[in-house]
C-alpha positions as CSV (number, residue, x, y, z in Angstrom):
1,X,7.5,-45.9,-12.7
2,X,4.5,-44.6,-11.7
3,X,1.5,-46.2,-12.8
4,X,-1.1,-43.6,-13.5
5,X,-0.8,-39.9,-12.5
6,X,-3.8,-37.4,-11.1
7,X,-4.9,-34.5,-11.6
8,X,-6.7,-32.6,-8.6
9,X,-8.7,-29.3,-8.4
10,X,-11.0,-28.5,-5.8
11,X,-12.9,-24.9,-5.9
12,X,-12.8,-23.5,-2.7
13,X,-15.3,-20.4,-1.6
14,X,-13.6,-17.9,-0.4
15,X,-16.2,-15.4,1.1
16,X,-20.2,-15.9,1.6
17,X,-20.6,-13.8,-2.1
18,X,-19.3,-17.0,-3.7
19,X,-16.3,-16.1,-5.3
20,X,-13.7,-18.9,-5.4
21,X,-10.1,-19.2,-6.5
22,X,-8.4,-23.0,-7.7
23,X,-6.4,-23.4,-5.0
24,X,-3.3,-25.9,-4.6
25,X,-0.8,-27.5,-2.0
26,X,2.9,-27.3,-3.4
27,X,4.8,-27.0,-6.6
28,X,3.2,-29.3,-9.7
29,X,4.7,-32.6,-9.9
30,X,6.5,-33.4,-12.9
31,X,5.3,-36.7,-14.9
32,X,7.8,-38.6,-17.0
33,X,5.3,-41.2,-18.7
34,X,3.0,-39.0,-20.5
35,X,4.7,-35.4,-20.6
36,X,1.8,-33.5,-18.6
37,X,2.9,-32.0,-15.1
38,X,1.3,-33.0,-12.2
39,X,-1.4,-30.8,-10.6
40,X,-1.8,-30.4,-6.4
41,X,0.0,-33.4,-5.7
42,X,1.2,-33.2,-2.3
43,X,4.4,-31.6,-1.8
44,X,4.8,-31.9,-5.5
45,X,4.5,-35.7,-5.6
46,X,2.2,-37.9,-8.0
47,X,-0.3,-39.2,-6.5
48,X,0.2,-43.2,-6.3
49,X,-2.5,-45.4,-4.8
50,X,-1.6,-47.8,-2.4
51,X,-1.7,-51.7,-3.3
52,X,-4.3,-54.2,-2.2
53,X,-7.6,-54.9,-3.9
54,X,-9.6,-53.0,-1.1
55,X,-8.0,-49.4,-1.3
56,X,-9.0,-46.3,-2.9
57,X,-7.4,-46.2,-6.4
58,X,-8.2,-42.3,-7.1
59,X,-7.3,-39.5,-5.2
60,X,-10.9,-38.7,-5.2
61,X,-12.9,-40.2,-1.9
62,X,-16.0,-42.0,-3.0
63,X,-18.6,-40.1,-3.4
64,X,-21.2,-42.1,-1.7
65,X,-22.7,-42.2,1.8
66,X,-23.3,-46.0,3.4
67,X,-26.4,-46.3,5.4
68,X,-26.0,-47.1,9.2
69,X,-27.9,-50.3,8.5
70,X,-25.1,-51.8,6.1
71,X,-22.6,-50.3,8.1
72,X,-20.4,-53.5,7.1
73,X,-20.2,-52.3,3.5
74,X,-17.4,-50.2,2.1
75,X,-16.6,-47.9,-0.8
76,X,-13.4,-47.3,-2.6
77,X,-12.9,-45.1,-5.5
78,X,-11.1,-46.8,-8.8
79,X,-11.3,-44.0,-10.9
80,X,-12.4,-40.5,-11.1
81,X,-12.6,-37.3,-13.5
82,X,-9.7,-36.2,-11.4
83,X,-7.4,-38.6,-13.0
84,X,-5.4,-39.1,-15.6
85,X,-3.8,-42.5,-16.9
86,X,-0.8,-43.3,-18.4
87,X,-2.0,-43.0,-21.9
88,X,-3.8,-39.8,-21.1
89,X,-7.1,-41.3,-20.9
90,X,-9.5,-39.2,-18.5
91,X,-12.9,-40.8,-17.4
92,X,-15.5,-37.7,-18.5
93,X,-19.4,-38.0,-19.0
94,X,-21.7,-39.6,-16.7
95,X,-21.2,-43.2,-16.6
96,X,-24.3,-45.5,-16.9
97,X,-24.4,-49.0,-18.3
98,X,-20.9,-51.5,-18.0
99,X,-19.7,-54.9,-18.5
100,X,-16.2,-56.7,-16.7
101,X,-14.6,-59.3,-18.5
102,X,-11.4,-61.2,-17.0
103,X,-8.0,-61.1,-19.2
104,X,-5.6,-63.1,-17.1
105,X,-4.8,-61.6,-14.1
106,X,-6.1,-58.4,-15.0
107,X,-9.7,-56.8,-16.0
108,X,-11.6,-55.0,-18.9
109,X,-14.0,-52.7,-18.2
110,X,-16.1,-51.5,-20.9
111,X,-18.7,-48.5,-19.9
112,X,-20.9,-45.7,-21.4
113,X,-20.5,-42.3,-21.0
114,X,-24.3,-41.6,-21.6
115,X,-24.0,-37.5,-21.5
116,X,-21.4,-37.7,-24.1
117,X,-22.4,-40.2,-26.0
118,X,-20.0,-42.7,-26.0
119,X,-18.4,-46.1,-24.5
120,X,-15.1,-46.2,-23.2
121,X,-12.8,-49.5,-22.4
122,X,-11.0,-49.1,-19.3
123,X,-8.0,-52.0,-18.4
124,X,-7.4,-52.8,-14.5
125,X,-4.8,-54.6,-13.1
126,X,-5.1,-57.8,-10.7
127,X,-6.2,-55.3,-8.1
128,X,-8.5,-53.2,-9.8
129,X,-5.9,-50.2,-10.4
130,X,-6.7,-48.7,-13.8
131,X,-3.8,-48.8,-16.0
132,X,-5.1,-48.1,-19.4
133,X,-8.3,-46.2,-21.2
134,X,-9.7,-45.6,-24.5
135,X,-12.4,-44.8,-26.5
136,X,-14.5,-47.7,-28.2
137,X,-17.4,-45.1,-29.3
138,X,-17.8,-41.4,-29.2
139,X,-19.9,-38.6,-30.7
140,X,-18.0,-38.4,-33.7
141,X,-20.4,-41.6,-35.1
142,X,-23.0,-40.9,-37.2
143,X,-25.7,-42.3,-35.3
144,X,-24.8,-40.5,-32.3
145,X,-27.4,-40.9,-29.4
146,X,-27.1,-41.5,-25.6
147,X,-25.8,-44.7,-24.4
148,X,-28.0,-45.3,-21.6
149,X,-27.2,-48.9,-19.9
150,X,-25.5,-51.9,-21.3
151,X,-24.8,-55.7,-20.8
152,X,-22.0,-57.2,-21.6
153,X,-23.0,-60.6,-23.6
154,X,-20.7,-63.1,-22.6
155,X,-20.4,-66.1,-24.5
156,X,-19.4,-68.4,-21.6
157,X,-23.1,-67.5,-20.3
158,X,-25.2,-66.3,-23.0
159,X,-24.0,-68.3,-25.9
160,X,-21.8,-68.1,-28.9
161,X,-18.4,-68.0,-29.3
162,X,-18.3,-64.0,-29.0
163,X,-18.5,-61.7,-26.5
164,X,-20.1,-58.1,-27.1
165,X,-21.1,-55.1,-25.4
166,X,-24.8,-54.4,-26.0
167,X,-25.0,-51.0,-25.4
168,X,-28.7,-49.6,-25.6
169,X,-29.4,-45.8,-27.4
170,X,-32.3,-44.1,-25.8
171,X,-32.6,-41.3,-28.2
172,X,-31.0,-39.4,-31.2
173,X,-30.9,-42.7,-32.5
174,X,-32.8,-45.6,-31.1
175,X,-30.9,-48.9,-31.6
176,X,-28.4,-51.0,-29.7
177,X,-24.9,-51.6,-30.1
178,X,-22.9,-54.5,-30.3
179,X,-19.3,-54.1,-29.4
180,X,-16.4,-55.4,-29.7
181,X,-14.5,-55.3,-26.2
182,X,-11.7,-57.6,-27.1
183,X,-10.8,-55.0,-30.2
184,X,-7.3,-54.3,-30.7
185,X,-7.2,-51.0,-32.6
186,X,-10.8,-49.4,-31.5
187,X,-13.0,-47.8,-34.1
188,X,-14.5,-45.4,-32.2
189,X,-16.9,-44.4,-35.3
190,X,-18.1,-47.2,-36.8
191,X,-21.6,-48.4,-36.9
192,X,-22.1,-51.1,-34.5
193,X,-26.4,-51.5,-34.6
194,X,-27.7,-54.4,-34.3
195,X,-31.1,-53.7,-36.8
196,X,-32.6,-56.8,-35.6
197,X,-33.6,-55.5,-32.8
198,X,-35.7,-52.7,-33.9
199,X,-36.5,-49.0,-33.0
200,X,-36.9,-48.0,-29.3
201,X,-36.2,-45.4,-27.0
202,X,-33.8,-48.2,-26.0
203,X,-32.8,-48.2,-22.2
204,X,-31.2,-51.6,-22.2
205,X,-31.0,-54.5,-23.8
206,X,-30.1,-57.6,-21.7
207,X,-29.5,-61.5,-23.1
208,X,-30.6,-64.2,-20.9
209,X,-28.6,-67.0,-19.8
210,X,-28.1,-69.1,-23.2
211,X,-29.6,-72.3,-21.0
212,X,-32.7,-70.6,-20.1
213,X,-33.8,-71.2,-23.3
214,X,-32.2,-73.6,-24.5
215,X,-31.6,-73.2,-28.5
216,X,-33.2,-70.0,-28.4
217,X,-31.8,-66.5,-28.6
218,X,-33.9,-64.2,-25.9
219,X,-33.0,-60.5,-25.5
220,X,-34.9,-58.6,-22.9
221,X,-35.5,-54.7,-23.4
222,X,-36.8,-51.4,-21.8
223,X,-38.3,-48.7,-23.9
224,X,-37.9,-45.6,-21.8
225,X,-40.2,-43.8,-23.4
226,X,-43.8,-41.6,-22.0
227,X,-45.2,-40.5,-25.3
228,X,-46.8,-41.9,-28.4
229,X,-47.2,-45.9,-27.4
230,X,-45.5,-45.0,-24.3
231,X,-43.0,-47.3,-22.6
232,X,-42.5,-51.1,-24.1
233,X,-41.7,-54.2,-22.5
234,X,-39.6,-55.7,-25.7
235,X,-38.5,-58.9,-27.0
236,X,-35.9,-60.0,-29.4
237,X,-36.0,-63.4,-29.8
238,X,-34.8,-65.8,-32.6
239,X,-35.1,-70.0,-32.8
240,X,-31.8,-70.3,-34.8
241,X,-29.5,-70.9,-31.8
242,X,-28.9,-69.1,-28.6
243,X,-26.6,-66.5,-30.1
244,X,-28.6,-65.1,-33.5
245,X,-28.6,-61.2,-33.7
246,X,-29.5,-60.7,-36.9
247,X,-32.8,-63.6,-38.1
248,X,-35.0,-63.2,-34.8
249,X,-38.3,-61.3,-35.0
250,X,-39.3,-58.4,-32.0
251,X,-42.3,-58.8,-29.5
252,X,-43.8,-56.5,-27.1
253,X,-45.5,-57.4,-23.6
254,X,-49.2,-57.3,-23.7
255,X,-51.8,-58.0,-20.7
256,X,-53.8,-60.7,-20.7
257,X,-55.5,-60.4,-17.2
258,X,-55.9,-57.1,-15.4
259,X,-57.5,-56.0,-11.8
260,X,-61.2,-56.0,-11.3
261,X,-61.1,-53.3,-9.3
262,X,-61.5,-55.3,-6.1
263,X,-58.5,-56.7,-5.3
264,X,-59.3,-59.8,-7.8
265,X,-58.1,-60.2,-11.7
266,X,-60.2,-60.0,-14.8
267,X,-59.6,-61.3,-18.3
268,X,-59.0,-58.5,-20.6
269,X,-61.4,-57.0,-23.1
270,X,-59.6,-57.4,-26.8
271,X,-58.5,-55.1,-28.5
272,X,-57.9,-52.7,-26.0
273,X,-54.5,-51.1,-24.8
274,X,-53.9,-51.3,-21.0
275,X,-51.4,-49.6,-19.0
276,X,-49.9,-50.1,-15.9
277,X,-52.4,-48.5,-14.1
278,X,-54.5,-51.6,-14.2
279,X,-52.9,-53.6,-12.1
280,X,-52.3,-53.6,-8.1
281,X,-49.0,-53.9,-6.1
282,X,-48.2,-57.2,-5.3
283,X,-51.1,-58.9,-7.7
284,X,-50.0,-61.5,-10.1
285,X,-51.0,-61.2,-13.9
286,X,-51.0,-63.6,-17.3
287,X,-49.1,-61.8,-19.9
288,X,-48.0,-62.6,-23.6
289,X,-45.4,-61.1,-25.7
290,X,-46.7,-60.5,-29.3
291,X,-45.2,-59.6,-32.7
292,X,-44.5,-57.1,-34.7
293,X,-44.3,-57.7,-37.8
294,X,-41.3,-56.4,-40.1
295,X,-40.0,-54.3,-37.1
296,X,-36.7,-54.6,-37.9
297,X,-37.4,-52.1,-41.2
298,X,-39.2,-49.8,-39.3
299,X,-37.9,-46.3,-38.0
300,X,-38.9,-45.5,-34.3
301,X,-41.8,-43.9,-35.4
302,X,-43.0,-46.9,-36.8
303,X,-42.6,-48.5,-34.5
304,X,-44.8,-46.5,-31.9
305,X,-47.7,-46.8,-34.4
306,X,-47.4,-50.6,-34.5
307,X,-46.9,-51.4,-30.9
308,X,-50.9,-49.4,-30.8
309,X,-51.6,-51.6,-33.3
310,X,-51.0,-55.0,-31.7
311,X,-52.1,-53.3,-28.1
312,X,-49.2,-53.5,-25.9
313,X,-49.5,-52.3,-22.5
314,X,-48.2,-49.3,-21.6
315,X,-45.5,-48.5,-19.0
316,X,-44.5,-45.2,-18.0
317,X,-40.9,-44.9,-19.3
318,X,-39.3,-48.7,-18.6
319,X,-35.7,-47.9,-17.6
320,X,-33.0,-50.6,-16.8
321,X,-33.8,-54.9,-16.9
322,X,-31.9,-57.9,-14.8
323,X,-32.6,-61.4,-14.4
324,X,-31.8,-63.6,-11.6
325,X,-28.3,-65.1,-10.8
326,X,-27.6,-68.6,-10.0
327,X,-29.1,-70.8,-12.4
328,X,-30.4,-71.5,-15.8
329,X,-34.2,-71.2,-14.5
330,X,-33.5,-68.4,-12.4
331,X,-32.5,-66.7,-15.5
332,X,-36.1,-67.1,-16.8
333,X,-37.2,-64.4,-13.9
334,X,-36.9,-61.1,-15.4
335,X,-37.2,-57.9,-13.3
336,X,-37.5,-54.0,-14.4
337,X,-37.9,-50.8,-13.1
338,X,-40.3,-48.1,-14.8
339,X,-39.1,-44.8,-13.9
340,X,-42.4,-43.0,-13.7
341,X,-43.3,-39.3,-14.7
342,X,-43.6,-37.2,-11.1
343,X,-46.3,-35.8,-9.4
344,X,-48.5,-33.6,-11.0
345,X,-48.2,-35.1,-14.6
346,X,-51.1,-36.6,-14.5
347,X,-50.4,-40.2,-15.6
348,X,-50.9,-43.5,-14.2
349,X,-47.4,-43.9,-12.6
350,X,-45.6,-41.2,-10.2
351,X,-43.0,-42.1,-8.2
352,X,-41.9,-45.3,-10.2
353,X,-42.4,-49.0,-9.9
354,X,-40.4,-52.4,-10.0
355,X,-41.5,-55.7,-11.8
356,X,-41.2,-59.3,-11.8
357,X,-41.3,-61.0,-15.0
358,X,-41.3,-64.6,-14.9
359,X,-41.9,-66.8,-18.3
360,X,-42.9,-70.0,-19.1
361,X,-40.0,-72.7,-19.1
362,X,-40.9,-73.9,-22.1
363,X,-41.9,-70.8,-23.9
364,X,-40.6,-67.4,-23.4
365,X,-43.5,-65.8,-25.0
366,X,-46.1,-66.6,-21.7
367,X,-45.8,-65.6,-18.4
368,X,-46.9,-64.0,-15.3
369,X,-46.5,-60.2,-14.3
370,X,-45.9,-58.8,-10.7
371,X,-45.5,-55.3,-9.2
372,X,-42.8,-56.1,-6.4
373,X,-41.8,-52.4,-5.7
374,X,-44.0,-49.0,-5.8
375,X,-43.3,-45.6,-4.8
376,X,-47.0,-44.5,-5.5
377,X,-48.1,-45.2,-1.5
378,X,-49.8,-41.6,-1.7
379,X,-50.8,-41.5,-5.5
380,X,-52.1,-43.4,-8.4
381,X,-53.6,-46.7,-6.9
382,X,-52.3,-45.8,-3.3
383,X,-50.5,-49.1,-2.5
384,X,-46.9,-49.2,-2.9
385,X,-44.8,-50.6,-0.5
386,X,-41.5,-47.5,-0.3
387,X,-43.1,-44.4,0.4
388,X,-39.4,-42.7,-0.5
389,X,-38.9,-44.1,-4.0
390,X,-38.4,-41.6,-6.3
391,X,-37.5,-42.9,-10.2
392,X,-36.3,-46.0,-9.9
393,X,-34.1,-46.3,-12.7
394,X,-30.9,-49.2,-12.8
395,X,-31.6,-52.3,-11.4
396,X,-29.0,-55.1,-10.2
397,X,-31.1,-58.3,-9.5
398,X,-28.5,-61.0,-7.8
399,X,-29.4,-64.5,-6.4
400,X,-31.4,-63.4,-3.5
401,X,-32.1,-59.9,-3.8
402,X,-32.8,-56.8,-6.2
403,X,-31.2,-53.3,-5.8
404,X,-32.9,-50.8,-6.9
405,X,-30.9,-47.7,-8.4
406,X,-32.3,-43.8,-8.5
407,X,-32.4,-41.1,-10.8
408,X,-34.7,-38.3,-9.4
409,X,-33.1,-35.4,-11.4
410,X,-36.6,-35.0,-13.2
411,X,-38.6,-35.0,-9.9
412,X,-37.5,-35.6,-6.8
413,X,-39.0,-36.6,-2.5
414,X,-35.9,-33.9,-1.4
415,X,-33.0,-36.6,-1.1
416,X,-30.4,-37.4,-2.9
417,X,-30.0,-40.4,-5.1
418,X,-30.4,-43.3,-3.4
419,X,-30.0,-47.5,-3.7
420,X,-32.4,-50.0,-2.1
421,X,-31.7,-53.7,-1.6
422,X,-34.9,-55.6,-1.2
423,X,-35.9,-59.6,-1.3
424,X,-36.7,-61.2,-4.5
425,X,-40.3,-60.3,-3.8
426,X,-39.5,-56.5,-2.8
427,X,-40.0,-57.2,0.7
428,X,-37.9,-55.5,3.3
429,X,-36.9,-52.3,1.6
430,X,-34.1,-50.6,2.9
431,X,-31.6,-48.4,2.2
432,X,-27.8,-49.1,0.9
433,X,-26.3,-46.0,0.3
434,X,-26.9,-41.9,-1.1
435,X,-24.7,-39.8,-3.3
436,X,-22.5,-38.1,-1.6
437,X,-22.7,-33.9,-2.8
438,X,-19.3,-32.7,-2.6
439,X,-19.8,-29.1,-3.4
440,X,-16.5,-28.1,-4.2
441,X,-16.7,-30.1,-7.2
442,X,-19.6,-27.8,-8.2
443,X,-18.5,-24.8,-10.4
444,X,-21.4,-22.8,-8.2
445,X,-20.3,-24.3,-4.8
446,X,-24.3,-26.1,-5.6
447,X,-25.5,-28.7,-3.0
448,X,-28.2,-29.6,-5.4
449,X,-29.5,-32.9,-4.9
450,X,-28.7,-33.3,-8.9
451,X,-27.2,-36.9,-9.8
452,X,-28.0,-40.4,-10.3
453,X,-26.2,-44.1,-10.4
454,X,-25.2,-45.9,-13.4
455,X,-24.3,-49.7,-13.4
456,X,-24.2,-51.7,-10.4
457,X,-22.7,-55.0,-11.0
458,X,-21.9,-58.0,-9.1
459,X,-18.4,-58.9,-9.6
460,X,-17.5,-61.2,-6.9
461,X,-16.9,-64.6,-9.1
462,X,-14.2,-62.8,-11.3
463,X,-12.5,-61.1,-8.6
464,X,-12.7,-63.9,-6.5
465,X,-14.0,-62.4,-3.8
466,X,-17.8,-62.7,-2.1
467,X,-19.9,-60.0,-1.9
468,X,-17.9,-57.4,-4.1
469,X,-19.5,-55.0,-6.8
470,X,-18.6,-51.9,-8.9
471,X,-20.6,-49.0,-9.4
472,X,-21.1,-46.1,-11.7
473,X,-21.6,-42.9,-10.0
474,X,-23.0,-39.8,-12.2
475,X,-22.7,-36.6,-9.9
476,X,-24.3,-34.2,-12.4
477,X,-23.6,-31.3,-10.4
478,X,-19.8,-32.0,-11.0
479,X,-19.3,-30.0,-14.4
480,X,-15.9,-28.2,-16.0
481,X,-15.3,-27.0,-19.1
482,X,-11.9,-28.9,-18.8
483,X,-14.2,-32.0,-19.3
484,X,-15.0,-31.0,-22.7
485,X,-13.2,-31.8,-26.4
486,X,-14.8,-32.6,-30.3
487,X,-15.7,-36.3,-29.7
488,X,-16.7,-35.8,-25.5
489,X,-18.7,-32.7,-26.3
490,X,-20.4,-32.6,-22.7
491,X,-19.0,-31.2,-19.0
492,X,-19.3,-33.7,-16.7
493,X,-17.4,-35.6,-14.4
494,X,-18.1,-39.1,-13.2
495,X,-16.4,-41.6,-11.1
496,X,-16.7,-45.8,-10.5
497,X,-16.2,-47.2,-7.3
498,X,-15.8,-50.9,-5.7
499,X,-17.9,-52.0,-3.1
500,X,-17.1,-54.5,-0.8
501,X,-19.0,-56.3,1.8
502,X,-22.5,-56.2,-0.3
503,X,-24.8,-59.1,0.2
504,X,-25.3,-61.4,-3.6
């Protein structure tokens, strides 16, 4: 029986006006699991992937280009908008944030479709075939909003007896999820916010390691916002046991030293907000987290008012957060990228910067702030380190190094989406891989540079196998109506793709 079937459409141009006809190789194949034909298989067959771990799952290549200087990595495609599975499941809507849990010899993937507001659950076999999706969330919910990244909490790491799916709402609504990934009949409109948290223009939440802090609950958060209080380094931490959701209280990140202008560092003057734009790449700052008080009743707007109030330093727009792998006090380093506005905005942040957090072993409400990535080399304080960074955005931080994940579809340097592996300190930046533009996939035959990269998660202990990730690919300028129904309301494609052969 055949495991999944695909369906395939490519637009092809057929004169240099543009016009374009779907075109296809042989008769449709006919399906006999799920009652739809086949489209463009090859001489009428279904498409079935070959076995092995390492092999392309989807019809679809991977749309990514390796770099020549990691030319021992390699891509294969799980699972694209081109195909269907068994149960009629089709993967639509620009994936961002994901978790992977183990079940036996097979997988669950749980993952956000941010454009169309939603998470999907997405079962693979012992080697990584996709066998099985559904819908945990989708726009039918009442507090629809976009579901920018996620974490998946697992309780074997960050404490409890439960694992969730934290998945963070960036606007709309502006609260995080917890869901359910084990659930046997999904509720794919139910209210999953977790109130404790508070109001943000939530880009992730992520829960350190439960031994980090031991005892203590600590969730780590980016608010991916540029107006009002601007973006928020937040908090969520609760004494009552390293897995409390609901009786913590909510901090945000405020300076405590700043530069003096001369390559030194100055105490701050109270009661004054500071943004990012005083302090220097590669300088090393004291930093508190501080309350605020009641957040969990406030509405976002609130909320902006009150983090003025207790003057948190501003970040422009803080986008996804990791922590370090490999031990309980490596979890206590922190790292996250703030996407910047673009050039010509006039702010204090252009082309995006990276951060490392560390706090205090024995309290998670002290530490010390670094700038360990900058695109600004030519702007703002004119001493960043990657003059081609343009809006860092998802962030994987592993044992030894941090890759660094682009979305420049609000202002771009002219290339297309790109990922940087760098040292723990940012040193050595170079480049991993682009986004491939496929035009044919492109209603308008575009080669727009439009599109970004979603998760990027290390992988290798479940698998089993060193130095293997998956990866979330969101080619914007892949859009069909086709993609489109009540629930999914948006028209883009997507597609998630193993990597094999990338250093941890």
């Amino acid at each position: 029986m055949k495991l999944f079937k695909q369906r395939f459409f490519q637009l092809c141009i057929l004169t240099s006006l543009g016009f374009g006809l779907l075109g296809c190789e042989g008769e449709d194949g006919l399906d006999g699991t799920n009652g739809l034909d086949g489209i463009d298989g090859q001489d009428g067959q279904d498409y079935t992937p070959p076995e092995g771990l390492f092999t392309n799952k989807s019809v679809l290549d991977p749309l990514v280009n390796i770099s020549s200087n990691f030319s021992n990595v390699n891509a294969y495609s799980l699972i694209s908008s081109t195909d269907y599975l068994p149960n009629g499941f089709r993967l639509v809507g620009a994936q961002d944030g994901a978790g992977l849990l183990k079940d036996g010899n097979e997988y669950i993937y749980v993952v956000n479709a941010e454009d169309d507001y939603s998470v999907s659950r997405i079962r693979f076999d012992e080697n990584m075939r996709p066998i099985k999706g559904e819908w945990l969330l989708n726009a039918g919910v009442a507090d629809f909003a976009r579901q920018c990244s996620g974490t998946m909490w697992e309780a074997a790491i960050h404490g409890g007896s439960q694992d969730f799916f934290l998945s963070a709402s960036e606007s709309i609504a502006y609260d995080v999820k917890a869901i359910d990934p084990w659930i046997e009949t999904p509720t794919p409109t139910a209210d999953f916010g977790l109130d404790a948290l508070g109001e943000f223009s939530w880009e992730n939440a992520v829960p350190l390691p439960q031994n980090s802090f031991a005892g203590k609950t600590v969730i780590i958060g980016g608010d991916d916002d540029s107006s009002g209080s601007e973006g928020q380094v937040i908090m969520y931490l609760s004494e009552n046991g390293d897995a409390d959701l609901t009786n913590g209280k909510i901090y945000v990140l405020r300076l405590k030293e700043i530069s003096d202008g001369a390559n030194g560092v100055q105490t701050v003057t109270a009661n004054t907000v500071y943004n990012e734009g005083s302090l220097d790449f590669g300088m090393t700052y004291d930093v508190e987290f501080v309350e605020i008080e009641n957040g969990a009743s406030m509405t976002k707007n609130e909320m902006e008012t009150a983090c003025t109030g207790v003057f948190a330093s501003q970040f422009m727009r803080v986008e996804d957060v990791d922590y370090q792998k490999g031990s309980d006090a490596n979890g206590r380093n922190v790292y996250f990228a703030v996407t910047g506005r673009g050039p010509g905005a006039g702010t204090y942040n252009d082309w995006g910067t990276v951060y490392k957090l560390n706090l205090d072993a024995t309290n998670p409400l002290q530490g010390q702030l670094t700038q360990v990535v900058s695109g600004n080399t030519d702007t703002n304080n004119q001493d960043g380190n990657l003059s081609s960074l343009q809006s860092p955005d998802n962030i994987c931080v592993t044992e030894n190094y941090i890759y660094i994940q682009e979305d420049p579809n609000s202002f771009s340097r002219g290339h297309a989406a790109r990922i940087y592996q760098t040292d723990l300190e940012g040193n050595n930046p170079t480049a991993v891989l682009d986004l491939k533009i496929e035009s044919n996939l492109s209603p308008t035959g575009s080669t727009s540079l439009s599109g970004e990269f979603g998760a990027l998660i290390d992988i290798s202990d479940k698998v089993g196998v060193p130095d293997t990730f998956i990866l979330n690919l969101q080619p914007h300028y892949w859009k069909s109506d086709e993609f489109i129904s009540n629930n999914l309301p948006h028209n883009q494609g997507g597609q998630i793709v193993l990597l094999q052969g990338l250093p941890r």
